[in-house]
N, C-alpha and C positions, 0 to 999 in steps of 0.2 A: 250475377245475383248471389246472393248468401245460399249457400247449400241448406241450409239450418231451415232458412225461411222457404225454400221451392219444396222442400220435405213437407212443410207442415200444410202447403197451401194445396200440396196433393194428398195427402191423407184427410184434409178438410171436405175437399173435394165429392172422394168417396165417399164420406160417411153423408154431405148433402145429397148425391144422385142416391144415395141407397133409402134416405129419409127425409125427403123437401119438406116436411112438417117440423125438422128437429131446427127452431130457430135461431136457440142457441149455437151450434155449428156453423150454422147458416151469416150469423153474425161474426161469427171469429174467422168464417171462409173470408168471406168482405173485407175484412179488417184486415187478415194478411195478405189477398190484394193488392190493397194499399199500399200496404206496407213494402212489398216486393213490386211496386209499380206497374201494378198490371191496373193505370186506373180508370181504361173502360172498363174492366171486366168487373172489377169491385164498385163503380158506378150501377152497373145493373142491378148487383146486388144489395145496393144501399136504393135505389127505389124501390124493388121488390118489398124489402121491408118497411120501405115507409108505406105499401100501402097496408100494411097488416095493424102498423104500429106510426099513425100519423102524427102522433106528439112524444114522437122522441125524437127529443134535442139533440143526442148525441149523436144519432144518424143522420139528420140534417147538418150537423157542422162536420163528420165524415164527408156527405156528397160535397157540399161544397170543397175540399181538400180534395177529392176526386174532378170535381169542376175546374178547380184552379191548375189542379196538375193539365190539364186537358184546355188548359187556356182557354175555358168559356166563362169569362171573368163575371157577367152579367148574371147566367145560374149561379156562378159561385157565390156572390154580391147576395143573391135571394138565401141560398139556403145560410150565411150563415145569419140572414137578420133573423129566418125563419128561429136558426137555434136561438139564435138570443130572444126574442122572442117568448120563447117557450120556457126558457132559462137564462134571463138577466145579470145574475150574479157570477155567471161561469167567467171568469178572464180568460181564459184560455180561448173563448168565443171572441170577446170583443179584441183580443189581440190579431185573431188570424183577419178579421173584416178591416182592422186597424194597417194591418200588413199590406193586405187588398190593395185598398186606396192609396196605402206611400206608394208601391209598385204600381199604379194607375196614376200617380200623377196628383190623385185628390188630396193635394197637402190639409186643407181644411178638414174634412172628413176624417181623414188619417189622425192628425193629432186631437182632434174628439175622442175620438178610439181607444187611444193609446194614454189618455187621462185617464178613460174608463177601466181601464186596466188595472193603471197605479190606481185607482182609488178602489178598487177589489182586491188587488196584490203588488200591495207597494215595492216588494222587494224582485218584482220581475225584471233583472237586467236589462235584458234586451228590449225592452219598452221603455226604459230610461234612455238606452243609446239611441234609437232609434227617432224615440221624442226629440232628443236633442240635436240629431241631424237634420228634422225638418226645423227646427228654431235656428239651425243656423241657414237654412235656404231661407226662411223668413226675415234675415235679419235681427233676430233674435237671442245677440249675443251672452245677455244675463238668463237667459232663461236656458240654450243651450251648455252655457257651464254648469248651471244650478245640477242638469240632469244627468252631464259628463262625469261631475265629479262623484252624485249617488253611484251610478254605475259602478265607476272605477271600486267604491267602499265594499257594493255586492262582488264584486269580483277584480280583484286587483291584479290578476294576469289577462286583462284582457288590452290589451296592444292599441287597438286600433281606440280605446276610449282617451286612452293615454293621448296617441299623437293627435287627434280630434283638440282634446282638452289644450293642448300646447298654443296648437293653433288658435284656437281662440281665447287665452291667454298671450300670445302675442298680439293680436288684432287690438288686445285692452293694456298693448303697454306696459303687459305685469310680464319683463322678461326673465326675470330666474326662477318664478315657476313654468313659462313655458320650455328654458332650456332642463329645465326638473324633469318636466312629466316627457321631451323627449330622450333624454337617458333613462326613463324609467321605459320606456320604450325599446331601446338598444339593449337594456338586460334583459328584456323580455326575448327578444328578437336580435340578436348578434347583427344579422342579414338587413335589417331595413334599411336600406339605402338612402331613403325618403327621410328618414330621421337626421341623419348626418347629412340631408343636405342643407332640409331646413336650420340644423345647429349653425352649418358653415354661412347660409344666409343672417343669421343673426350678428353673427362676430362679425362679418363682412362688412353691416350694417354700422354696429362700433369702431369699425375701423381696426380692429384686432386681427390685421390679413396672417399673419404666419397661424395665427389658430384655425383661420375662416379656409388656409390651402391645406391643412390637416385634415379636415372634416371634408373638403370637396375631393380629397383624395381620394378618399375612404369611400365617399361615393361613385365615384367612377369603378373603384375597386372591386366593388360588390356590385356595380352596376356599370358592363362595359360599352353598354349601347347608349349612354347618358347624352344626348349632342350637347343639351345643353349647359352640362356640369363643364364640360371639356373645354366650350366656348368662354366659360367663364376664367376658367383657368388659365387659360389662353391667355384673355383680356389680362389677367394679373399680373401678367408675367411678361404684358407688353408693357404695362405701366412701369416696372422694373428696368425694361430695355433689358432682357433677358430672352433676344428673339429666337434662340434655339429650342429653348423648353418651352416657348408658347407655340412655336413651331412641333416637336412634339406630342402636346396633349392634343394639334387639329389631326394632325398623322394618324393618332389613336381615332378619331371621333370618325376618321373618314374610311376607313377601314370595313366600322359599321355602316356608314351615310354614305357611302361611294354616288351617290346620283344626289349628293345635297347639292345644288348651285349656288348658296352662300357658303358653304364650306367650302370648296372650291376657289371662291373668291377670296376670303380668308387667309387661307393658305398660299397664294398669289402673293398677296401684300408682303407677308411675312417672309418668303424667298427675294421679293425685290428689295422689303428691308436689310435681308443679308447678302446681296446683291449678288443673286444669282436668278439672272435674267431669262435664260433658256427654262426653269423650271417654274420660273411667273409666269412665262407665257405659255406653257404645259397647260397649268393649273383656270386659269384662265380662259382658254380653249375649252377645256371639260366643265367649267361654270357655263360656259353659253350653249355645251350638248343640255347641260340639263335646266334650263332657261325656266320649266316651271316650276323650280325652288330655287329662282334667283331673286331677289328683290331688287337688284340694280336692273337698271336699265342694257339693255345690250346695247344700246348706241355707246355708253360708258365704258363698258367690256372692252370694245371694238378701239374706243381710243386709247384705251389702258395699253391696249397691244401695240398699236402703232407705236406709241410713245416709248413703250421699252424697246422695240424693234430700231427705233433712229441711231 
């Protein structure tokens, strides 16, 4: 915990046991509580004051943030309708009850919420992203971009509205603003691997493979446990009849996936392609150790081996 905050949550302390009347204190103990997550202890102290002071809003949408930390979702649910309630117009209320219900599951509820929000403080980001992520569980994909794209205008470093936004500009067939918004992604984030794989899935898509095995490189590179970038690559490069380098990129994948039984199998093929039969039947062998991530049949395995063995 922050040194700064355990200082102040103890000198609050003291000046409450020395004066339980002084409610001012007593209010800022509670609140850095919270804040330093101690939040049964700041729970007690936000009913304490609610029975002093029963219509304040602000200490009812506290306990709830002390309910929700405390994962009693149902108190939480009451106190903050309680603050809204009592104070309608606060966004800040209807976004955290808005929050609630996404994290509960209640897509309907939640994006009620999260209107009432924007229509109190329209330029609250994250009640645009957030909206726009249940529009896109919904099916909802004009309504999901409408609120993708305000976001990105409130806040144009924000990454994940970026690749969100790509994504559903590719789902609508508008490809070069999806491959846009994910470079605009990759300056944000060097690192995202997710970015360059869906780029390489686009070009893939076009038929542009020498750009499509750039961008899956890149993925693999930044992401070395990828199986299934690897597999892809694989595949590229058997299309090619290039079976050393599709041999290769399984070698990398299996290194992480050592108990993959398609990988395994995989890799078989690909040694028997270059006819080396002792290490097909290696590979093989350890595809039927790990049988529950095999999708072939072991009766198949079984004659694969016979078959190189004759």
């Amino acid at each position: 915990m922050d040194e700064e905050i355990l200082k102040r949550i103890e000198e609050l302390e003291k000046q409450v046991n020395a004066d339980p009347s002084d409610f001012k204190s007593r209010r800022e103990y509670a609140d850095a509580l919270l804040e330093g997550d101690y939040s049964e202890e700041a729970l007690k102290q936000f009913k304490q004051l609610l029975k002093i002071f029963p219509n304040d809003a602000e200490l009812y949408f506290c306990a709830g943030i002390a309910f929700e930390q405390l994962k009693n979702i149902d108190f939480a649910e009451k106190s903050y309708l309680k603050a809204i309630g009592l104070s309608p117009d606060n966004s800040d209320y209807h976004y955290n009850l808005a929050f609630l219900y996404d994290q509960s599951g209640k897509i309907e509820e939640a994006v009620s919420e999260y209107k009432k929000t924007l229509e109190l403080d329209y330029d609250d980001e994250n009640a645009h992203f957030n909206l726009a992520c249940l529009f896109v569980k919904q099916n909802k994909s004009q309504g999901a971009v409408k609120h993708f794209e305000t976001a990105i205008k409130l806040n144009p470093n924000d990454e994940y509205a970026h690749f969100y936004l790509a994504y559903e500009y590719k789902k609508a067939g508008e490809i070069e603003k999806a491959l846009n918004e994910y470079r605009s992604v990759i300056n944000l984030n060097p690192g995202y691997s997710w970015a360059y794989y869906n780029i390489a899935c686009i070009f893939y898509e076009q038929g542009l493979i020498d750009k499509a095995i750039i961008n899956f490189k890149k993925t693999v590179e930044l992401n070395s446990t990828d199986i299934e970038t690897y597999k892809i690559l694989s595949s590229i490069f058997v299309s090619k009849k290039d079976y050393d380098s599709a041999l290769n990129y399984l070698k990398n994948a299996i290194i992480h996936h050592n108990t993959n039984g398609d990988l395994h199998y995989s890799i078989a093929k690909l040694y028997k392609s270059l006819n080396q039969p002792a290490n097909a039947i290696s590979h093989l062998e350890q595809a039927l150790e790990h049988k529950e991530s095999l999708s072939i049949s072991q009766a198949q395995v079984l004659s694969e081996i016979a078959a190189i063995k004759k």
